[in-house]
C-alpha positions in Angstrom: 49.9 207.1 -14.2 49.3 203.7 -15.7 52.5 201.5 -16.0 53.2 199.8 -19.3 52.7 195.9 -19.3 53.9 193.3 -22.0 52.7 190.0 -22.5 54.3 187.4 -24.2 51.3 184.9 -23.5 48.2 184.5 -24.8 45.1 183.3 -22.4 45.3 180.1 -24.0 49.2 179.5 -23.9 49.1 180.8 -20.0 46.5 178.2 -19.2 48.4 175.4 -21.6 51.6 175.8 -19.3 49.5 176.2 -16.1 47.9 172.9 -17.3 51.5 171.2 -18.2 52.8 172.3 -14.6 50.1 170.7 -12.8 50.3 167.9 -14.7 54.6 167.9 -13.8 53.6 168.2 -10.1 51.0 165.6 -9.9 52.8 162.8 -12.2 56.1 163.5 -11.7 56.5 165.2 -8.9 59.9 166.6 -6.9 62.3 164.9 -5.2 62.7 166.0 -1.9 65.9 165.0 0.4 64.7 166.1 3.6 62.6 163.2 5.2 60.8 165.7 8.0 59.4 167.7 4.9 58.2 164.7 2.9 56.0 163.8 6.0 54.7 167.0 6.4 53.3 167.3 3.1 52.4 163.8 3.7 50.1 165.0 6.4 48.9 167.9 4.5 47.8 165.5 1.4 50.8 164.9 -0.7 51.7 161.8 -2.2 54.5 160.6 -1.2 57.2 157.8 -2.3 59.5 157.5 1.2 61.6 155.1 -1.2 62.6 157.8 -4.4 61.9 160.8 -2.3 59.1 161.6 -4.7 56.7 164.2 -3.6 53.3 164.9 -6.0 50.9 167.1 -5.5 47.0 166.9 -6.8 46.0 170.3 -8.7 43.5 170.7 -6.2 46.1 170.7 -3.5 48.6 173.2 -5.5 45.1 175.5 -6.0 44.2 175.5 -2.4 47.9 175.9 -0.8 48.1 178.9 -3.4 44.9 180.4 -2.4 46.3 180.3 0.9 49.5 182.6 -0.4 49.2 186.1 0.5 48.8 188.1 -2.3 49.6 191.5 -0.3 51.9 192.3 2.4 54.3 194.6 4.1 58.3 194.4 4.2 60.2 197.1 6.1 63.6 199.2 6.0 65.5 199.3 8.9 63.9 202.9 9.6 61.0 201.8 10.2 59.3 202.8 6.8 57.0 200.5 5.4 57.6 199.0 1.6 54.0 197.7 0.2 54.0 194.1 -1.5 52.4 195.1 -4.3 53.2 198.3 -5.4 52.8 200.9 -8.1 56.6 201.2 -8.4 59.1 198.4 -8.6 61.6 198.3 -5.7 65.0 197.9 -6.6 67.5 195.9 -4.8 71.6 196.5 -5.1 74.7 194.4 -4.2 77.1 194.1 -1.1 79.0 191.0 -1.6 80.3 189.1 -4.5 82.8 186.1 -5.1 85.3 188.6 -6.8 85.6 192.5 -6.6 86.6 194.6 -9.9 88.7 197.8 -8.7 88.1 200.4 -11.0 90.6 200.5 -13.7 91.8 196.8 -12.7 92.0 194.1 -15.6 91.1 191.0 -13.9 88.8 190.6 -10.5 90.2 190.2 -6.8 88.8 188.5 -3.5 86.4 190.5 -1.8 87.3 192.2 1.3 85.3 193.9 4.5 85.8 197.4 2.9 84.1 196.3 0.0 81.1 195.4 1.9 81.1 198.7 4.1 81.4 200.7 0.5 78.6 199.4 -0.8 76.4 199.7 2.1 77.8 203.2 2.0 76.8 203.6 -2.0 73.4 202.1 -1.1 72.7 204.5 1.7 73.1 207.5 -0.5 70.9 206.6 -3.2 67.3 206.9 -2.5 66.6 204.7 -5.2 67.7 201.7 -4.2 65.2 200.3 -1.7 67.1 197.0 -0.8 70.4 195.6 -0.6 71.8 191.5 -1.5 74.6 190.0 0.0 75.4 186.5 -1.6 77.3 184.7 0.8 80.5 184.0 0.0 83.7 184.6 1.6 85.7 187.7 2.5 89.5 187.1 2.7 90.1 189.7 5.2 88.4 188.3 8.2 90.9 187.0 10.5 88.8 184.1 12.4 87.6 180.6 12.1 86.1 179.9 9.1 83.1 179.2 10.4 82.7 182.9 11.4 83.1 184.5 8.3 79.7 184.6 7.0 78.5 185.3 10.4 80.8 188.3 10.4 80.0 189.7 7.1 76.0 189.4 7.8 76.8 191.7 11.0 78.6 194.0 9.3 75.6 194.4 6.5 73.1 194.5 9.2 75.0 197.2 11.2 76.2 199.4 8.0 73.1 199.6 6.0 69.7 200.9 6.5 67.5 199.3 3.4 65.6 196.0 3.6 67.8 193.4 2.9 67.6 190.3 0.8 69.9 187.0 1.8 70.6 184.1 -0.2 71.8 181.3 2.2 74.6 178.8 1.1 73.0 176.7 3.4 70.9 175.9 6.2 73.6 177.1 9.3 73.9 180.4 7.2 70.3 180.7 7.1 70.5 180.9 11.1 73.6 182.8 10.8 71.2 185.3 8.9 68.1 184.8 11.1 70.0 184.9 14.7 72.1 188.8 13.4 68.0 190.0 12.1 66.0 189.3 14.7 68.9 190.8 16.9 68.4 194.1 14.8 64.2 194.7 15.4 62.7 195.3 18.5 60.9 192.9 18.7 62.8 190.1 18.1 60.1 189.4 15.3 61.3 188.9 11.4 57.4 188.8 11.2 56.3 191.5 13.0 59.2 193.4 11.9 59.9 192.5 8.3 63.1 193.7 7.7 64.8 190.8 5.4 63.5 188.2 2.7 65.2 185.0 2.5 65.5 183.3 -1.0 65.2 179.2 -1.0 66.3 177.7 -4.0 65.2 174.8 -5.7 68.1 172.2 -7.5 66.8 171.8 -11.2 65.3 169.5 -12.6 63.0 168.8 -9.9 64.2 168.4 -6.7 64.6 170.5 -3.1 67.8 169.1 -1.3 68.0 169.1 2.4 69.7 172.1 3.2 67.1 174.2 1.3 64.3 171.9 3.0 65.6 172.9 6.3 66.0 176.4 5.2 62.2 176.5 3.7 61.0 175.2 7.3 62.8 177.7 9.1 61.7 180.4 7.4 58.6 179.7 7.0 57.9 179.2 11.0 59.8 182.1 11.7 57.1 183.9 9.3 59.9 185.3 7.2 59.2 186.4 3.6 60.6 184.4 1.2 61.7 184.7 -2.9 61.2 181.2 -4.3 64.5 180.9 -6.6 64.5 177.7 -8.6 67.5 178.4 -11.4 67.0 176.3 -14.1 69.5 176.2 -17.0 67.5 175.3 -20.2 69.3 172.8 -22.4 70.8 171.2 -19.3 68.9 171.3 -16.5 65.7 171.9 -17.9 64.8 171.8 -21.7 66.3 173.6 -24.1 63.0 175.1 -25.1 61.6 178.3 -24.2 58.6 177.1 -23.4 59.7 174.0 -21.7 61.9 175.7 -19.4 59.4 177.9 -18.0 57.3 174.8 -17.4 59.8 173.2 -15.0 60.9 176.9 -13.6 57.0 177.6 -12.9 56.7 174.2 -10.9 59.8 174.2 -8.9 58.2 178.0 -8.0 55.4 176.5 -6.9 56.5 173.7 -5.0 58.5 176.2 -2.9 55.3 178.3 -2.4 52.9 175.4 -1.6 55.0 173.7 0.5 55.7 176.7 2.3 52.0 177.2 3.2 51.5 173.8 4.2 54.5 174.4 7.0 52.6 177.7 7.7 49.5 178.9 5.8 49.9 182.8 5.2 53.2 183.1 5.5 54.2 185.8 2.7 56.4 184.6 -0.2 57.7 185.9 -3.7 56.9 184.2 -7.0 60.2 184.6 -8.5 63.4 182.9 -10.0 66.6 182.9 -12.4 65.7 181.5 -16.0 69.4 180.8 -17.5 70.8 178.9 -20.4 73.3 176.4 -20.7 75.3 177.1 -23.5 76.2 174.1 -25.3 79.0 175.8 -27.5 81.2 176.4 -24.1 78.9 174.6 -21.6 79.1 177.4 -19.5 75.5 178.9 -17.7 74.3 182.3 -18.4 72.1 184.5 -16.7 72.1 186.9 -19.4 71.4 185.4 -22.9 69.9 186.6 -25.3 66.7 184.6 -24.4 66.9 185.5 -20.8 64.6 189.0 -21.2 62.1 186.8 -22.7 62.4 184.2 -20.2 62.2 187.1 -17.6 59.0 188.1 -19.1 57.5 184.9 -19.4 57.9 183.9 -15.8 56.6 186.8 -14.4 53.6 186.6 -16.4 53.0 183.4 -15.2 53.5 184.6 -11.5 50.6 187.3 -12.2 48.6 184.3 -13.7 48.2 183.2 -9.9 47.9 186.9 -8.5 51.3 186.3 -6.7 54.0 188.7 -5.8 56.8 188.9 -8.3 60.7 189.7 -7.5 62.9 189.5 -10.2 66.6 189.4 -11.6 68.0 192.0 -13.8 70.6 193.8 -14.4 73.2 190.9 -14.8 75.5 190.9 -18.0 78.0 187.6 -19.2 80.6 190.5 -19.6 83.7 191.5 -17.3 83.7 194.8 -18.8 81.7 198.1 -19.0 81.2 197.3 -22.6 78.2 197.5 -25.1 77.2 193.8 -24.0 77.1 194.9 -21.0 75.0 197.8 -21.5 72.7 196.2 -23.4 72.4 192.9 -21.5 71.4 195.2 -18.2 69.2 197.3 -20.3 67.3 194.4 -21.9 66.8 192.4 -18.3 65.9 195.4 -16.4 63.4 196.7 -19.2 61.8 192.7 -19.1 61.4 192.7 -15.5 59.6 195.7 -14.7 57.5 196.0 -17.7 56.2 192.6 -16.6 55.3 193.9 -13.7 58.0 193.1 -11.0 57.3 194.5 -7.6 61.2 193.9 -6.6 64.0 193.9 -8.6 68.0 192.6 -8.2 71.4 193.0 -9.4 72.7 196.3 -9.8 76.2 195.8 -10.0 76.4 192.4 -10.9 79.4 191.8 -13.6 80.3 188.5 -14.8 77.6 186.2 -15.0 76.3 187.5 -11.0 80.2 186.9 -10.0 81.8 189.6 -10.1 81.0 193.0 -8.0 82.0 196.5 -9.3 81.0 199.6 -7.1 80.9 201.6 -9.9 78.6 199.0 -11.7 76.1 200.1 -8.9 75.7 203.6 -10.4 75.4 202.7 -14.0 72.9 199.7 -13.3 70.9 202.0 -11.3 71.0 204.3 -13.8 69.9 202.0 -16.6 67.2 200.4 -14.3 65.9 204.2 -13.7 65.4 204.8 -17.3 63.9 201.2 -18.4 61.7 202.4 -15.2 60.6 205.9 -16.8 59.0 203.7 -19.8 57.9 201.4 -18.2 56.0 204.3 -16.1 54.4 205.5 -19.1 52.4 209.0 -20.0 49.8 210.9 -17.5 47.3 212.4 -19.9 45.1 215.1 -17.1 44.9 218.5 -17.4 48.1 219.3 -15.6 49.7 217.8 -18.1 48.8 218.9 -21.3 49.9 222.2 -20.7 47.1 224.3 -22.6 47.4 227.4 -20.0 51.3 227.0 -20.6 50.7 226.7 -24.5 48.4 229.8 -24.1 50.7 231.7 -22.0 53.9 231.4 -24.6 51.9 231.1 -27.4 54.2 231.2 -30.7 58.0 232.1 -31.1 58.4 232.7 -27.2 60.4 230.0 -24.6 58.9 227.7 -21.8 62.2 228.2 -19.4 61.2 230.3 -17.1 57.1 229.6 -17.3 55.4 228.6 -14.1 54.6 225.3 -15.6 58.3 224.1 -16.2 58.8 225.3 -12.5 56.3 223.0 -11.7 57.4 220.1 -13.3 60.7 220.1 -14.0 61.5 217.9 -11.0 58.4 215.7 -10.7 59.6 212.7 -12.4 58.8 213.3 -16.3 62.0 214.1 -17.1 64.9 211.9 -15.5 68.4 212.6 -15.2 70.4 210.1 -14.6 73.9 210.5 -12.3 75.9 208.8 -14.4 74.7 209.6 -18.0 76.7 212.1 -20.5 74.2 214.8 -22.6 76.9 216.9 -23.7 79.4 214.4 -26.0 81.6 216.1 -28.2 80.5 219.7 -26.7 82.6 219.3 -23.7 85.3 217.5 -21.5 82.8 216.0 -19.8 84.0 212.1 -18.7 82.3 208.9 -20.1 79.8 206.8 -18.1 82.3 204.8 -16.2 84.5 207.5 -15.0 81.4 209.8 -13.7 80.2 206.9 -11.9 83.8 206.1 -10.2 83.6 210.1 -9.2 80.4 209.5 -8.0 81.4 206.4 -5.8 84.5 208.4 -4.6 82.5 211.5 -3.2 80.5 208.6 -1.1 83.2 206.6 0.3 85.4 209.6 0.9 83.9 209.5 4.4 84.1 206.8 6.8 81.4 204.1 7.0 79.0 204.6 10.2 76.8 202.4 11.8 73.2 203.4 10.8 71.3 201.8 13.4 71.1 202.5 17.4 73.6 201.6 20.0 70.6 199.5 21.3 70.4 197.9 18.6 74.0 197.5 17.8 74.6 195.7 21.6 71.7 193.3 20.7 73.6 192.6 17.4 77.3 191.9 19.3 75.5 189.8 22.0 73.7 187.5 19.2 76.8 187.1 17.4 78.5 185.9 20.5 75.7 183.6 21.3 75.6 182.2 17.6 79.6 181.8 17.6 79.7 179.7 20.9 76.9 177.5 19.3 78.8 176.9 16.2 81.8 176.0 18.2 79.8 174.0 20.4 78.7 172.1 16.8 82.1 171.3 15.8 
């Protein structure tokens, strides 16, 4: 099967903005807060103003620190199983943790609580399809302890409750270790390297610049060896240009600033070409992640990452609505179509409402669902004999049914035809419930049952004893 890939490039407009970016990086450069980092590069061959915080790279030195990227590699769930960086199928990564909840039913959002964590480790367990889970890291009110624990909390109870690979966005660099100290706790190894069971995103701060906490954060993880999702987020008409084109200019060098200074920390060390192209609207100056322009920004990235060969993770699935409504619907659709027929290896956001604010379990079912059948396209048609069916066609021949021939046996459940949990065939034919209500009966017969811990008791008493390590440090900090 040969997957389906757009482009929205020609040869000659990928090697214009490859040209523009190198020309951003060199002459302009990116303004980086962290002093140890500036030196480094320093060291490495960056030019460097200690005065502006201005680091510039040559295009020889962004072609050589590239060249250095791995362009394959291994992550891992926490059973062990291997997921191979690249791969014919796009993995696809689900939510834990969001600023607000949406109950099902409920008008407006509420804070987030532990249960709501536990559920959706729960909902991600039971669907084979998602391959990874995200937890943003934010708050939950229900967590009676200092504040300084509550992050540290919530990462043990994903680590504990959930047994997919698991991608972290940390607020900052003592969440980062939060993250890194509960991980290595959870292999056996004590190796995020050896045992690649998370990827860390670093963000860039657009236009331009890497502030200290995610200069820290890009240090750690790249001694530690931990993948990595570079995640500039750019909002075009305010914090990069309003232009298409323009903002993928800025988007594709913040990227690679992140990747080339990550190999000059660490040469090899395994890291995602990815990102969130928004907009700023200047009607209500609010930033979207789900424009109309934001598929097409999706897809022009990503091309750009498979310019350089380099592995691509991607955002989809978000929508601007609160609502399971048609924008919503077609926002998801849209983004998760753009991402994987440009040829994403890892895909985010299944239920995301709200501009990436909002969480809805049931939003977890439906964006799967939608991901699922942009997926099937994106797929494409297997032409071999198998498939064409002639001894099946020469077995029913005219006026006769395929239902019960060998060849529908056969195929029926190999992937050509999808069914998706949540979808309604029958319409007017039946009482059968819309989308939304199928998928809160689907989330119900989940979390009906208790939450268990999916890893070892082992592994579960070198989780505790971390955490009690990491909370006398913190304490010791304040």
């Amino acid at each position: 099967m040969k997957p389906i890939r757009l482009s929205v490039f020609t040869e000659g407009e990928k090697q214009r903005i490859h040209r523009a970016t190198l020309e951003v990086l060199d002459t302009i450069g990116v303004r980086v807060y962290d002093d140890e980092l500036r030196r480094l590069m320093h060291r490495q061959g960056a030019r460097v103003d200690d005065f502006a915080g201005d680091v510039k790279l040559s295009p020889g030195l962004v072609m050589e620190s590239l060249a250095a990227a791995p362009k394959r590699f291994n992550l891992m769930d926490r059973k062990g199983k291997m997921l191979p960086i690249p791969t014919g199928e796009a993995y696809i990564g689900s939510r834990v943790l969001l600023p607000k909840t949406l109950d099902y039913g409920a008008d407006k959002p509420r804070a987030p609580v532990l249960e709501d964590v536990l559920q959706a480790c729960q909902i991600a367990n039971a669907l084979d399809e998602v391959d990874l889970v995200l937890r943003t890291d934010t708050p939950v009110s229900d967590i009676q302890a200092p504040a300084e624990f509550n992050g540290l909390l919530s990462i043990e109870t994903v680590v504990t409750y959930t047994a997919k690979h698991i991608l972290c966005i940390p607020v900052d660099y003592e969440a980062a270790k939060d993250w890194i100290v509960v991980a290595e706790a959870a292999t056996q190894r004590w190796d995020l390297a050896k045992e690649p069971i998370m990827t860390m995103a670093v963000a860039a701060t657009s236009p331009l610049q890497l502030d200290q906490e995610s200069s820290r954060i890009l240090k750690l993880s790249a001694e530690k060896g931990i993948p990595v999702e570079a995640e500039p987020m750019p909002a075009g008409g305010g914090t990069a240009p309003v232009t298409t084109a323009g903002e993928i200019v800025v988007m594709n060098a913040e990227t690679l600033f992140i990747i080339v200074a990550r190999q000059m920390v660490n040469p090899g060390c395994p890291t995602f070409y990815g990102g969130i192209p928004c907009t700023f609207d200047l009607q209500t100056g609010i930033i979207s992640e789900s424009s109309p322009e934001f598929p097409l920004m999706v897809s022009g990235v990503l091309e750009m990452g498979r310019f350089y060969g380099l592995p691509l993770m991607s955002p989809t699935n978000y929508t601007d609505s609160l609502t399971f409504d048609a924008q919503c619907g077609a926002e998801k659709i849209m983004a998760s179509f753009a991402s994987l027929v440009s040829g994403a290896d890892i895909i985010y956001g299944a239920g995301d409402l709200d501009n990436a604010y909002v969480l809805s379990l049931e939003q977890i079912i439906i964006g799967l669902d939608l991901v699922l059948a942009a997926r099937r396209f994106v797929d494409g048609i297997t032409v071999d004999d198998a498939r064409l069916a002639m001894n099946a066609i020469r077995r029913v021949g005219p006026a006769r049914h395929y239902l019960d021939d060998p060849h529908t046996l056969r195929f029926m459940r190999s992937g050509e035809r999808l069914a998706p949990r949540s979808y309604n065939r029958l319409g007017h034919r039946s009482k059968s419930k819309g989308q939304l209500e199928k998928a809160h009966e689907i989330v119900g017969a989940i979390t009906s049952v208790p939450a268990e811990p999916v890893i070892s008791e082992a592994a579960m008493t070198r989780i505790k004893s971390a955490v009690k390590m990491r909370k006398h440090e913190i304490m010791a900090a304040a």
